[in-house]
C-alpha positions in Angstrom: -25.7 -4.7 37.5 -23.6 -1.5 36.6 -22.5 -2.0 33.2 -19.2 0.5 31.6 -19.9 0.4 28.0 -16.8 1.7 25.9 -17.9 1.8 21.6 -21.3 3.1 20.9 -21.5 2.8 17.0 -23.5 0.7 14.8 -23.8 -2.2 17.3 -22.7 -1.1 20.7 -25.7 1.6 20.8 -28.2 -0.9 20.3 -26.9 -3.2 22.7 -26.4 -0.6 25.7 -29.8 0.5 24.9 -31.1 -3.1 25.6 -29.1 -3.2 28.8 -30.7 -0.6 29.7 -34.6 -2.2 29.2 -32.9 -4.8 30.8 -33.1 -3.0 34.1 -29.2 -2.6 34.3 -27.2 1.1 35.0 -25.6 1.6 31.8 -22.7 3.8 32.1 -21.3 4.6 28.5 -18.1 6.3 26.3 -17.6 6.4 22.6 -15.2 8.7 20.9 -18.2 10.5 19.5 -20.2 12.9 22.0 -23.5 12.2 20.3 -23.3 8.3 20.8 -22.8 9.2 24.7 -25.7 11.8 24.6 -28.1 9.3 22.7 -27.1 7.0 25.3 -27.8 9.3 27.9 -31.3 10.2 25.9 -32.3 6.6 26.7 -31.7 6.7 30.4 -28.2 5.8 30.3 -24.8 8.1 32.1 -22.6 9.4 29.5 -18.9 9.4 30.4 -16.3 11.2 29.5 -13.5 8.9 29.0 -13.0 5.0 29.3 -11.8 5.5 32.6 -14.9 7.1 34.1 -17.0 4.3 32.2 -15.1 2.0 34.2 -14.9 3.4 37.6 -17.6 1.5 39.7 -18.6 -1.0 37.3 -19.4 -4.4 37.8 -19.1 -5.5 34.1 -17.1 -3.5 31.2 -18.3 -4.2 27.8 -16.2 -3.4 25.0 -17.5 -3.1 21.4 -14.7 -2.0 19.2 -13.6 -2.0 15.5 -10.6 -3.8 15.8 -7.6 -5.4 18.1 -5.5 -1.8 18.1 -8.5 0.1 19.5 -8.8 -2.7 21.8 -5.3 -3.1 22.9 -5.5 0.7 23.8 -8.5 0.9 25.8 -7.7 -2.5 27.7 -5.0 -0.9 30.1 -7.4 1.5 31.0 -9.8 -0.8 32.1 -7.1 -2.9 33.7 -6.0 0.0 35.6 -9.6 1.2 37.0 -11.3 -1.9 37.2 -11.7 -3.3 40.6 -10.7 -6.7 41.3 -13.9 -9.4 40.5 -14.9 -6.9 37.7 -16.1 -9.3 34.6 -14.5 -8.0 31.2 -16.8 -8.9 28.3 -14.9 -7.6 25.2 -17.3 -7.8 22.4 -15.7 -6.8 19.5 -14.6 -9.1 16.8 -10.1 -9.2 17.2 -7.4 -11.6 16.5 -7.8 -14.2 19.3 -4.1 -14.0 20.0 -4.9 -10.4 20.9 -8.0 -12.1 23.4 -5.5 -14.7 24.9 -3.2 -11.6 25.8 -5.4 -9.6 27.3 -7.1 -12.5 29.1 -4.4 -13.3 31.0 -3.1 -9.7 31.8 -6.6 -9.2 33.2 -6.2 -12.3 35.2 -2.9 -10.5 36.8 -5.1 -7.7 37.9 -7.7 -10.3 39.4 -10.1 -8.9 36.9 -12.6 -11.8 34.5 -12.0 -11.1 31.2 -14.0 -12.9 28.4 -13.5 -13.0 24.5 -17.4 -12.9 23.4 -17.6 -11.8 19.8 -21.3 -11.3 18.4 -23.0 -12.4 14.9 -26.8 -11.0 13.7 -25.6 -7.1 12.7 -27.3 -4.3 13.6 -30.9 -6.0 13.3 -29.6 -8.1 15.8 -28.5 -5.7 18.2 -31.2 -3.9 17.8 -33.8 -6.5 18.7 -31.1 -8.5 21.2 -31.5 -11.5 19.0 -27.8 -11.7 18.2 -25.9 -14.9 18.8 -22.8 -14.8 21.2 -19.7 -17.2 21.4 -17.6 -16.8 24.7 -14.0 -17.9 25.0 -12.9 -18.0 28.8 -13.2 -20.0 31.9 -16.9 -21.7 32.3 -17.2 -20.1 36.0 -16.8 -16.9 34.2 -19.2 -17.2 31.4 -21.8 -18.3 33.9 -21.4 -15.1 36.0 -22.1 -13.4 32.5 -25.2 -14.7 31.4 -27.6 -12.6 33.2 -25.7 -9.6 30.9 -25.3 -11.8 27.7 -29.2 -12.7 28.0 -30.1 -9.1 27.3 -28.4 -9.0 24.3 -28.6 -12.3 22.3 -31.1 -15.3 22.3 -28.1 -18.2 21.2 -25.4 -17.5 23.7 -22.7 -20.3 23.9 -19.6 -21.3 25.8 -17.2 -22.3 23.2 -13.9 -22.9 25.2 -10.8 -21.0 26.8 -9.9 -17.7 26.0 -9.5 -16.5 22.4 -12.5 -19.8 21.5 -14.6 -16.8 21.0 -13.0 -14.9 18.4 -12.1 -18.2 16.5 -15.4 -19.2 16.2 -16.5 -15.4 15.1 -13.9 -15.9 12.3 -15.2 -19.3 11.4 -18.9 -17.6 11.5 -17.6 -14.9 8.7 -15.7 -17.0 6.9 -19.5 -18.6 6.3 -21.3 -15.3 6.0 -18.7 -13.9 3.2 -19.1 -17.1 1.7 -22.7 -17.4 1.3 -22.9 -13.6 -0.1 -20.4 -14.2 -2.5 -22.5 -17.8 -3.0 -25.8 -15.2 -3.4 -24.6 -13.0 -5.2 -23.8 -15.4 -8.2 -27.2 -17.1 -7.8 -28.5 -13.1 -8.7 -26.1 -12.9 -11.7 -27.2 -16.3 -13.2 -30.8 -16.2 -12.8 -31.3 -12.7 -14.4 -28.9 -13.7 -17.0 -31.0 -16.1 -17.5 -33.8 -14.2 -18.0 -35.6 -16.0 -14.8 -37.3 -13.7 -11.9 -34.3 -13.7 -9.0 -37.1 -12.8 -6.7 -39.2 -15.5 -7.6 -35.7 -17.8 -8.2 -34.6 -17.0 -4.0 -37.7 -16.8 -3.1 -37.7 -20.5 -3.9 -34.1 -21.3 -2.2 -35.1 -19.4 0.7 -37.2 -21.8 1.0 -35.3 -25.4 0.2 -31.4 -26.6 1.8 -30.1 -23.8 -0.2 -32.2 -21.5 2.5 -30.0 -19.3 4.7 -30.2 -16.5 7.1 -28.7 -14.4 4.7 -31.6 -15.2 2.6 -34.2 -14.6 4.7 -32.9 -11.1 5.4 -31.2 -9.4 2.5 -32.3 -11.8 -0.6 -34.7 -8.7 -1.0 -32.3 -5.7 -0.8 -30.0 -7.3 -3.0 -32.1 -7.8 -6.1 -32.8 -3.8 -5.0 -29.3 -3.1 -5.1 -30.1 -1.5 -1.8 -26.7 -1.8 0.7 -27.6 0.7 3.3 -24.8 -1.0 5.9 -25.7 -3.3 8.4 -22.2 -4.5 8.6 -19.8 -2.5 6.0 -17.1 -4.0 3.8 -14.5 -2.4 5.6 -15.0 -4.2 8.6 -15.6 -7.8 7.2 -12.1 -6.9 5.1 -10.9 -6.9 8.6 -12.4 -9.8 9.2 -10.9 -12.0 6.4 -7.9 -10.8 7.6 -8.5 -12.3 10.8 -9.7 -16.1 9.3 -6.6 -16.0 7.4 -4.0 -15.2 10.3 -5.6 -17.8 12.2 -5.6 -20.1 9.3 -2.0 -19.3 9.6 -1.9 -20.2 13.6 -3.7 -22.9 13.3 -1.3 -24.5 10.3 -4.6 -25.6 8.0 -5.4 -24.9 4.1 -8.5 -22.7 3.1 -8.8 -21.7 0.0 -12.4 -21.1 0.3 -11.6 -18.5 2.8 -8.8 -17.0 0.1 -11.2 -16.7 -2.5 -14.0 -14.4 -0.3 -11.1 -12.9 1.4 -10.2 -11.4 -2.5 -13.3 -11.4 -3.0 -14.2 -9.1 -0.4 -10.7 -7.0 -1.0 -12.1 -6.2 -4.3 -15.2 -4.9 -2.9 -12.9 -2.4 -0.9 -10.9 -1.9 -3.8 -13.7 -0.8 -5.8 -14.9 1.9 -3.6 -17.8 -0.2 -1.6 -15.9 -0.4 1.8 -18.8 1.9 3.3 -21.5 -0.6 1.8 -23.0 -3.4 3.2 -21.3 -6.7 2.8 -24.3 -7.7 0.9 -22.4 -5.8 -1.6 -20.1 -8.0 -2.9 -23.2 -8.4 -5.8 -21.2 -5.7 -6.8 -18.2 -7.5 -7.5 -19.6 -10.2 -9.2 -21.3 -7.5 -11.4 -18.2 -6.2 -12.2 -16.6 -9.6 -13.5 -19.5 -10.3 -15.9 -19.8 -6.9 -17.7 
């Protein structure tokens, strides 16, 4: 297929690039000439603006920090997609924001899916991530030959705007679990016990987790080069809450990481990895 590809940071690079091994034409823009020109290193057309990314395209990916940058380059694709074009936006947004834009594409005659990704860069990089789709089944299953070059758990998860509720119930879990980590760290070398040997050991039991099995390792380092920065899963408590709101139900779990995560932003760590809310719970116990 002839892929537009519009965000070409931390996670949208990978992923074009993996489009492109794919076997797909890759057209791509980011606000940053040397995203476009690294894309263009790998085989791929760098464009010049969201509208020449779109022109011609068969599918328009999207992978964008948040639901403003999304609600401004939506339009745009609107306006130069051709009728039948599939809209896969990527990027993790309010799913009222989704559910709008959904059914102005549908005005337009264009297919526009809410699929919001979970793995972080690693992910990207080695098209392992998983992938929940919000939008009509018919849809989805034009998709898959697209979503199948860039994650290995790719799901259909309801109408449009399911996506980006499940992505907010999926960081919900991931702030919790770091915050739930990063106490386990504090305790055991309180404690005088080995935390490498201590996870090492709850990697391995009911207590084992992705999160585990990635970054136990880095975090008794103190090493939080970002795979997925503060500042964005700040955003992201932002968006459990809202729909928390929409959805009229009590978490106060997702409160607690949600301050928990503000205070990591607070403290100067929003450019860190989200592993570092250690950081935080450092903080409280010196």
């Amino acid at each position: 297929m002839t892929v537009g590809f519009v965000g070409l940071g931390i996670m949208g690079g990978p992923m074009a690039a993996n489009l492109l091994k794919a076997g797909h034409v890759v057209t791509g823009y980011d606000v940053a000439e040397e995203r476009t020109a690294q894309l263009a290193a790998k085989g791929g057309v760098a464009a010049r603006s969201v509208a020449e990314a779109v022109a011609g395209a068969d599918v328009v990916i999207t992978m964008l920090p948040d639901s403003p940058q999304v609600e401004e380059v939506a339009p745009v694709i609107l306006e130069y997609g051709e009728p039948g074009l599939l809209y896969l936006d990527m990027s993790t947004i309010r799913p009222e924001t989704s559910r709008r834009v959904a059914e102005q594409a549908r005005r337009k005659g264009i297919r526009a899916l809410d699929a919001p990704v979970s793995g972080g860069e690693r992910g990207a990089i080695d098209g392992t991530l998983s992938i929940m789709v919000g939008g009509a089944a018919e849809d989805f299953d034009a998709a898959l030959p697209i979503l199948r070059a860039l994650g290995t758990t790719v799901v259909h998860v309801g109408p449009s705007g399911a996506g980006q509720t499940v992505k907010a119930a999926n960081q919900l879990v991931v702030g919790g679990v770091y915050a739930l980590v990063s106490e386990a760290i504090v305790l055991l070398e309180a404690s005088g016990v080995d935390p490498v040997a201590g996870l090492d050991v709850l990697a391995g039991g009911l207590a084992g987790s992705r999160i585990l099995e990635l970054k136990r390792h880095s975090m008794v380092k103190r090493e939080f080069t970002p795979g997925f920065r503060v500042d964005l899963h700040h955003k992201d408590m932002g968006i459990v809450l809202a729909a928390a709101r929409e959805a009229g139900v009590a978490l106060p779990m997702a409160a607690l990481v949600a301050q928990l995560v503000a205070a990591a932003r607070a403290q100067g760590h929003g450019s860190l990895d989200h592993s570092a809310l250690l950081k935080v719970v450092e903080r409280l116990n010196t």
